[in-house]
TORLOMI-621156 format. One record per residue: residue in one letter; z, y, x of N, C-alpha, C, O in turn. Coordinates in Angstrom, 1 decimal, m for minus. Example, Ala and Ser with C-alpha at 12.3 -4.5 7.8 and 13.67 -1.06 7.14 Angstrom:
% TORLOMI-621156
NODE aa    n.Z    n.Y    n.X   ca.Z   ca.Y   ca.X    c.Z    c.Y    c.X    o.Z    o.Y    o.X
NODE  A    7.8   m5.7   13.2    7.8   m4.5   12.3    7.8   m3.3   13.2    8.5   m3.3   14.2
NODE  S    7.1   m2.2   12.8    7.1   m1.1   13.7    7.9    0.0   12.9    8.0    1.1   13.4
//
This chain:
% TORLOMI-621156
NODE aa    n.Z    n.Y    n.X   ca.Z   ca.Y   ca.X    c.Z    c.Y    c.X    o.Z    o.Y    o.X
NODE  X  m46.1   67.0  m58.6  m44.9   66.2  m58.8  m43.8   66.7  m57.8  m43.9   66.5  m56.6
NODE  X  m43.0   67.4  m58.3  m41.8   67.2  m57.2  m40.8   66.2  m56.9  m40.7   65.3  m57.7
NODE  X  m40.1   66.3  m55.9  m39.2   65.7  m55.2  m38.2   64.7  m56.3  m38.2   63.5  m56.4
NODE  X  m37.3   65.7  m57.2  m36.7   64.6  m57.8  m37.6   63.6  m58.8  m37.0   62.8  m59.4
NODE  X  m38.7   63.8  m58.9  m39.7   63.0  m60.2  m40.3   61.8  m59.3  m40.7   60.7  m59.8
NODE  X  m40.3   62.0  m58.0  m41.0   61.5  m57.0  m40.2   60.3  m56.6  m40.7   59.2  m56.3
NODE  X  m38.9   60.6  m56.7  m37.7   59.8  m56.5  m37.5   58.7  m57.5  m37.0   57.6  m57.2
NODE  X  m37.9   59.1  m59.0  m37.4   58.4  m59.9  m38.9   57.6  m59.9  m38.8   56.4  m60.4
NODE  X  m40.1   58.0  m59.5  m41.0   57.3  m59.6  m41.1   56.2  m59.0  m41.6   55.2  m59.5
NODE  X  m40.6   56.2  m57.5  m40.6   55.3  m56.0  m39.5   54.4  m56.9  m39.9   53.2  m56.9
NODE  X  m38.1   54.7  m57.7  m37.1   54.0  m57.8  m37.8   53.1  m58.9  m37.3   52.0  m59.0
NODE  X  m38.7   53.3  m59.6  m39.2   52.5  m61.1  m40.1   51.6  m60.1  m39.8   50.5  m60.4
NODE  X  m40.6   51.7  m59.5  m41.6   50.6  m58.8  m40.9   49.7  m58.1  m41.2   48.6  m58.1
NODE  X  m39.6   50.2  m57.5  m38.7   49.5  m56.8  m37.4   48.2  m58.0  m36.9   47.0  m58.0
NODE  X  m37.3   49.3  m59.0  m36.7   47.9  m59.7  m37.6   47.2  m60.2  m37.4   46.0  m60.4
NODE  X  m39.1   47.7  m60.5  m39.3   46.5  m61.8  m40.3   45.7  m61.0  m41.0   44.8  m61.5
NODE  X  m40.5   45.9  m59.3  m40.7   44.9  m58.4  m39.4   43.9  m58.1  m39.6   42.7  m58.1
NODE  X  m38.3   44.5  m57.8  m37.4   43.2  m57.8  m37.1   42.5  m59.1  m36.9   41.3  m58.9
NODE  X  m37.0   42.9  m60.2  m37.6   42.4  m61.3  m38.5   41.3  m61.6  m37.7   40.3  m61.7
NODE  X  m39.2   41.1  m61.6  m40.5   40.6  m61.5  m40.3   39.5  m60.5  m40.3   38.3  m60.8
NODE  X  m40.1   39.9  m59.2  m39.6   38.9  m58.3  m38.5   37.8  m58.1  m38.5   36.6  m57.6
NODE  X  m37.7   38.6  m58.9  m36.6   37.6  m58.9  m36.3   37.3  m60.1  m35.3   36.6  m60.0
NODE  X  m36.8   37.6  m61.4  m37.0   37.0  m62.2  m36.1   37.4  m63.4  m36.1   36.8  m64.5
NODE  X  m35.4   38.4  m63.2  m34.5   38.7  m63.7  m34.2   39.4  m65.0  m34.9   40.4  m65.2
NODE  X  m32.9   38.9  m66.2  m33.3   39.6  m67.2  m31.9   39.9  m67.4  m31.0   39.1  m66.9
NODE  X  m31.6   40.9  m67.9  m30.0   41.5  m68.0  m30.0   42.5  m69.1  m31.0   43.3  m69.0
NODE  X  m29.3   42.6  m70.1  m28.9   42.9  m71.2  m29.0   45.2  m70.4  m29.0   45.3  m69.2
NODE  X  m29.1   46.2  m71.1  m28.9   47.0  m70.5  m27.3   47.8  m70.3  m27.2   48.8  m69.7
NODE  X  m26.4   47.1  m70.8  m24.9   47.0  m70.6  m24.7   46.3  m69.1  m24.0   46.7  m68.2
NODE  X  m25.9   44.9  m69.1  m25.2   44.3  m68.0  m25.5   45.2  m66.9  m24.7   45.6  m66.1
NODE  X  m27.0   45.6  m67.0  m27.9   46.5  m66.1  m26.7   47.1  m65.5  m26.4   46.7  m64.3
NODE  X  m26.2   48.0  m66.1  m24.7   49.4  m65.6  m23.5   48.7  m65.2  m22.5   49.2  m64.7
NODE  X  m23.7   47.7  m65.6  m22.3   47.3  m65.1  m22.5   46.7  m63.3  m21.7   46.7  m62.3
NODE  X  m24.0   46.5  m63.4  m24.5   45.4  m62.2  m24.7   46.9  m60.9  m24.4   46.9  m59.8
NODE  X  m25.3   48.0  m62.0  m25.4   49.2  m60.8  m24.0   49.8  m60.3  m23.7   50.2  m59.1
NODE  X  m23.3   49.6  m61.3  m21.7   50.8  m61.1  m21.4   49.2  m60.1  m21.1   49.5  m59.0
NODE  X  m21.5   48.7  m60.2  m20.5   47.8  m59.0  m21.2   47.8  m57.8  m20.6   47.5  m56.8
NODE  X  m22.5   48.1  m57.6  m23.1   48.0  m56.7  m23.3   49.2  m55.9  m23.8   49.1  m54.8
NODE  X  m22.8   50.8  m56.5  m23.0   51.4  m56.2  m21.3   51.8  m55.9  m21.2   52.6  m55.1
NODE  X  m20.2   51.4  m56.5  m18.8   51.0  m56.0  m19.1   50.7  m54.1  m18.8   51.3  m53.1
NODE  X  m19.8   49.3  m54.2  m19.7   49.1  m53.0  m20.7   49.7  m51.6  m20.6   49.3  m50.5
NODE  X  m21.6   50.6  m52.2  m22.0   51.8  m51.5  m21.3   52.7  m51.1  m21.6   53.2  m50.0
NODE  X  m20.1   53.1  m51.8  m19.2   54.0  m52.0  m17.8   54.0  m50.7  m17.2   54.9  m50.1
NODE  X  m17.9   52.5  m50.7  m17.0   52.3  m50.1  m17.4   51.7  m48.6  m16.5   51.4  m47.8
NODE  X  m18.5   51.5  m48.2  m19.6   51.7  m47.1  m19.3   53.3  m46.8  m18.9   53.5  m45.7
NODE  X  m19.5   54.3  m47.5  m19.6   55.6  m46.9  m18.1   55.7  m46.5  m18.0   56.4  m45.5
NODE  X  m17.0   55.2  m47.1  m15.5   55.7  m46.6  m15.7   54.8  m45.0  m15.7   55.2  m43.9
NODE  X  m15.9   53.6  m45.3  m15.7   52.9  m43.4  m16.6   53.9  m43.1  m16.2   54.1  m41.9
NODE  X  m17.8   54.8  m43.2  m18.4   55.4  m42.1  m17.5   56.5  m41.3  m17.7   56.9  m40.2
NODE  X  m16.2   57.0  m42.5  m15.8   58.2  m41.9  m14.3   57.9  m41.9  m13.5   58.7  m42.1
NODE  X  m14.0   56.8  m41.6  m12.7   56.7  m40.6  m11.4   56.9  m41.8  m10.5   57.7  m41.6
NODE  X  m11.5   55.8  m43.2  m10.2   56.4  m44.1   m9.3   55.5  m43.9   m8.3   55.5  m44.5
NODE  X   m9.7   54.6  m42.9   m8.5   53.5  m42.4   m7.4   54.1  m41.4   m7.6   54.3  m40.2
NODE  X   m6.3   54.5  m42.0   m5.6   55.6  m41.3   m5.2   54.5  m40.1   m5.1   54.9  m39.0
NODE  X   m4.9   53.2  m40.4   m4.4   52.3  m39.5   m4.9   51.6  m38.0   m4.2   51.1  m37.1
NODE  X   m6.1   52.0  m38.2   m7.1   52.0  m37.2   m7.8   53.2  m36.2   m7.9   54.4  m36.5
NODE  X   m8.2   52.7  m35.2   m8.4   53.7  m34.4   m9.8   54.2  m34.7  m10.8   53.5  m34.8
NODE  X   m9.8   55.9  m34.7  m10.7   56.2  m35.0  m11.9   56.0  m34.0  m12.0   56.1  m32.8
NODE  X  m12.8   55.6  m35.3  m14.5   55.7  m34.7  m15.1   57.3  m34.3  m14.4   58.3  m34.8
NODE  X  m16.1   57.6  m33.6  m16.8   58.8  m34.0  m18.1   58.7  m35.0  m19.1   58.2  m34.8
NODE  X  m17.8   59.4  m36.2  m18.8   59.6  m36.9  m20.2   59.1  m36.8  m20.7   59.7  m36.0
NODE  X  m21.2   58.1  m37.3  m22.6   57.6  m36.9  m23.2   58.5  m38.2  m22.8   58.2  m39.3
NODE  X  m24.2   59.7  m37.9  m24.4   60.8  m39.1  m24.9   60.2  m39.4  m24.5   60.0  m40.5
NODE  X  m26.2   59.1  m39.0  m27.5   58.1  m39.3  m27.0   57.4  m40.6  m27.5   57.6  m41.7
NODE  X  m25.8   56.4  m40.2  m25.5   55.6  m40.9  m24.6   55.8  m42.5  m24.5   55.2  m43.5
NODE  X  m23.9   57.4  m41.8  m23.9   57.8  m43.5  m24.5   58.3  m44.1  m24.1   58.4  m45.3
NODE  X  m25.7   59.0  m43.6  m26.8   59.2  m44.1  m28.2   57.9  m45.1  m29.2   58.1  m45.7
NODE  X  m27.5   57.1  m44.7  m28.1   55.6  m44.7  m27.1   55.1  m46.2  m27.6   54.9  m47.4
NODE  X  m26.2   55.1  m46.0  m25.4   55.4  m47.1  m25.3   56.2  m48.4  m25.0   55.7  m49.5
NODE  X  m25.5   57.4  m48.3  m25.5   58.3  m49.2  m27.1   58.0  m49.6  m27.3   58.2  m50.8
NODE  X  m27.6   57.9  m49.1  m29.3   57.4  m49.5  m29.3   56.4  m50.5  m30.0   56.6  m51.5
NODE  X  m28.6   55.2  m50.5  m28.0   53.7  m50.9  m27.7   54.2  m52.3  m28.6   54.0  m53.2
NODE  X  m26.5   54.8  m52.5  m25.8   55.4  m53.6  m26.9   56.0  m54.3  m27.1   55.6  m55.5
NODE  X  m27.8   57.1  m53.7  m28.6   58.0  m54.6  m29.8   57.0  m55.6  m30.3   57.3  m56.7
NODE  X  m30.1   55.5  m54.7  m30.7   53.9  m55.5  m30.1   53.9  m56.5  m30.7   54.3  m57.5
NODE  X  m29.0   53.5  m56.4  m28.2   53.2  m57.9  m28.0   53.6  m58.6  m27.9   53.0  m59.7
NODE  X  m27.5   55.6  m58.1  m27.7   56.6  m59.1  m29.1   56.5  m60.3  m29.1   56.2  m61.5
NODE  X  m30.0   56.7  m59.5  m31.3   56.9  m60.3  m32.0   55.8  m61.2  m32.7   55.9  m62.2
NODE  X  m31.4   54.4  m60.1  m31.5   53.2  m61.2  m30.5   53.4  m62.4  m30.9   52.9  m63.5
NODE  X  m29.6   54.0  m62.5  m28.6   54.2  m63.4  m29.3   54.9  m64.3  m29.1   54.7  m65.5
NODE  X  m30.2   55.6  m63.9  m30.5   56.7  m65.1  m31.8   56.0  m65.8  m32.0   56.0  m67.0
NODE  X  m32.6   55.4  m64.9  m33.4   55.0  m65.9  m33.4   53.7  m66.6  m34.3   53.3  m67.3
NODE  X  m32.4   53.1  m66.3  m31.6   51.9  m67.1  m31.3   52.4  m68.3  m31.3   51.8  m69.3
NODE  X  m31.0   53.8  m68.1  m30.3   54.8  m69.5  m31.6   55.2  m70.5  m31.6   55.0  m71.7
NODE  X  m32.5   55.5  m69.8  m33.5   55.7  m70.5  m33.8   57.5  m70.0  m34.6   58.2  m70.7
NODE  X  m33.2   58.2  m68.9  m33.0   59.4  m68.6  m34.3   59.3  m67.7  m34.7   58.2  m67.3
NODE  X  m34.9   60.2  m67.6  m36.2   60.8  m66.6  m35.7   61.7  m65.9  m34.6   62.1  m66.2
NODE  X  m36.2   62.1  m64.7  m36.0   63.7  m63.9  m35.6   64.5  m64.4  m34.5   65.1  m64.5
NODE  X  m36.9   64.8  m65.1  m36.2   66.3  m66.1  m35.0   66.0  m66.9  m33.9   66.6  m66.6
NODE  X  m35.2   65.2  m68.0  m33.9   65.4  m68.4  m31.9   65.2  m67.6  m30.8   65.7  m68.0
NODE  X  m32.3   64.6  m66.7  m31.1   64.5  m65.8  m31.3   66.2  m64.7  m30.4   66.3  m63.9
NODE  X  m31.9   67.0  m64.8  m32.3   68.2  m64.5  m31.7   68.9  m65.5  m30.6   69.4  m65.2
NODE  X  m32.0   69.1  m66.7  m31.4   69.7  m67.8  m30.2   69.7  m67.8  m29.5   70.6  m67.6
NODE  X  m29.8   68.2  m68.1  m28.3   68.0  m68.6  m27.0   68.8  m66.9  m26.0   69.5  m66.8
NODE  X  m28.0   68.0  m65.8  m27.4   69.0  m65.0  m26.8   70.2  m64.8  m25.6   70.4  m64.5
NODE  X  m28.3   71.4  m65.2  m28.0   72.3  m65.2  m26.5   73.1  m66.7  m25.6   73.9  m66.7
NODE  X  m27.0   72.2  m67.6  m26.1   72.7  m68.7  m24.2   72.3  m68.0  m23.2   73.0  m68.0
NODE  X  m24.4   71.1  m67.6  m23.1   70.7  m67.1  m22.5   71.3  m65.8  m21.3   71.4  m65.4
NODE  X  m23.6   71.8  m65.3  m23.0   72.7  m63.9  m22.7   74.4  m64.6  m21.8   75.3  m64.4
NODE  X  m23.3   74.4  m65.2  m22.9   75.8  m66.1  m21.8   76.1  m66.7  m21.5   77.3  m66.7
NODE  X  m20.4   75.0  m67.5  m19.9   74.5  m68.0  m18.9   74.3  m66.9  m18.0   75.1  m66.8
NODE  X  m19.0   73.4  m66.2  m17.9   73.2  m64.5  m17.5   75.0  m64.2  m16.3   75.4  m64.2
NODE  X  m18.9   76.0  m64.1  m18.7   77.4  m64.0  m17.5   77.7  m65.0  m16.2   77.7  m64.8
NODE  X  m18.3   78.2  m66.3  m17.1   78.3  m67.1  m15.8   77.5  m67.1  m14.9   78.3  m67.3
NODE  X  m15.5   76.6  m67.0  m14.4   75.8  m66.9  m13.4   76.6  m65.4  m12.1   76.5  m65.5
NODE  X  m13.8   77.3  m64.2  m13.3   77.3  m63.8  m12.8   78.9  m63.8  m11.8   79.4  m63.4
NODE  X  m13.7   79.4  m64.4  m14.0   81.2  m64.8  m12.6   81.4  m66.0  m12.2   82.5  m66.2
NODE  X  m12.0   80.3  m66.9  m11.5   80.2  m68.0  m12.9   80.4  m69.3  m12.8   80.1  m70.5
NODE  X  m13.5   80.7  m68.9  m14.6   80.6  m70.4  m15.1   79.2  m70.7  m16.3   78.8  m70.8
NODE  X  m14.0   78.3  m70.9  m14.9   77.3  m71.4  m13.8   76.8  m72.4  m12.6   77.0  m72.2
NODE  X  m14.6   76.0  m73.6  m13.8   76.0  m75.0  m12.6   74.5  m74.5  m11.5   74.3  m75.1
NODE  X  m12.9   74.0  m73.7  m12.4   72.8  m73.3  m10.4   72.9  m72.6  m10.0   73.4  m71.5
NODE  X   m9.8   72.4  m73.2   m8.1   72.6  m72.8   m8.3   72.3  m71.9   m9.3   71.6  m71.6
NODE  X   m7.5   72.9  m70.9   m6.9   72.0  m69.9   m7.5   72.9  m68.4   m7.1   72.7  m67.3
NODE  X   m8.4   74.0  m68.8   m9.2   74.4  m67.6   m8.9   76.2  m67.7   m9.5   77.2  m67.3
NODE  X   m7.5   76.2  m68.4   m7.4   78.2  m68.5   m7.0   78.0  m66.6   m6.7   77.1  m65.8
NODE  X   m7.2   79.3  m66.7   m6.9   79.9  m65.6   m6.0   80.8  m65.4   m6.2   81.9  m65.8
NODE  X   m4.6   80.4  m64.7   m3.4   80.6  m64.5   m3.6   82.6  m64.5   m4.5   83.2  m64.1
NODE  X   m2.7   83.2  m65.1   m2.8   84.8  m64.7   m2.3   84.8  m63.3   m1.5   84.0  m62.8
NODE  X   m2.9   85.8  m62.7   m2.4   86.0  m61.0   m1.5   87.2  m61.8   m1.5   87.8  m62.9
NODE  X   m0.7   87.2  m60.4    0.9   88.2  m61.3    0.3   89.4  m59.6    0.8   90.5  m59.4
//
């Protein structure tokens, strides 16, 4: 088993224990709605870690605690996916095809408007 299977494994034991526990039943629309906000407010945990409050005096960096953070987010991610019905692998696939695609998109080979690439003169 590797690492990302391992991840989505630890994450399925972890929802359908709080599940269970707290009793909970949610539509799978509500599911995404309940992760995207929850992982909103992960999001915005990681900006207070790195100082986007221009108004305020800056902090120094805690790596721990945005590391603590971006950990948080990667929960909700993965709960996201298998709320979707997505596994490792397939969020591996779709990855790779969509990172391939970002390539072309920025090479001008991709069928999609909006991503030519200016001629250098």
């Amino acid at each position: 088993m590797d690492k990302l299977d391992k991840i989505f494994e630890m994450q399925k034991l972890l929802n359908d224990d709080i599940i269970t526990r707290r009793r909970l039943e949610f539509s799978k629309e509500e599911w995404m709605q309940k992760e995207v906000l929850a992982m909103l407010s992960e999001l915005s945990e990681v900006l207070d870690e790195v100082n986007f409050k221009w108004w305020k005096n800056p902090k120094p960096v805690d790596d721990d605690a945005l590391r603590g953070e971006i950990v948080d987010i990667l929960h909700f991610f993965v709960s996201m996916c298998l709320v979707s019905g997505m596994d490792a692998d397939e969020l591996f696939e779709r990855y790779k095809l969509k990172n391939k695609e970002n390539f072309d998109r920025q090479y001008g080979r991709s069928e999609k408007k909006g991503y030519e690439v200016p001629d250098e003169d």
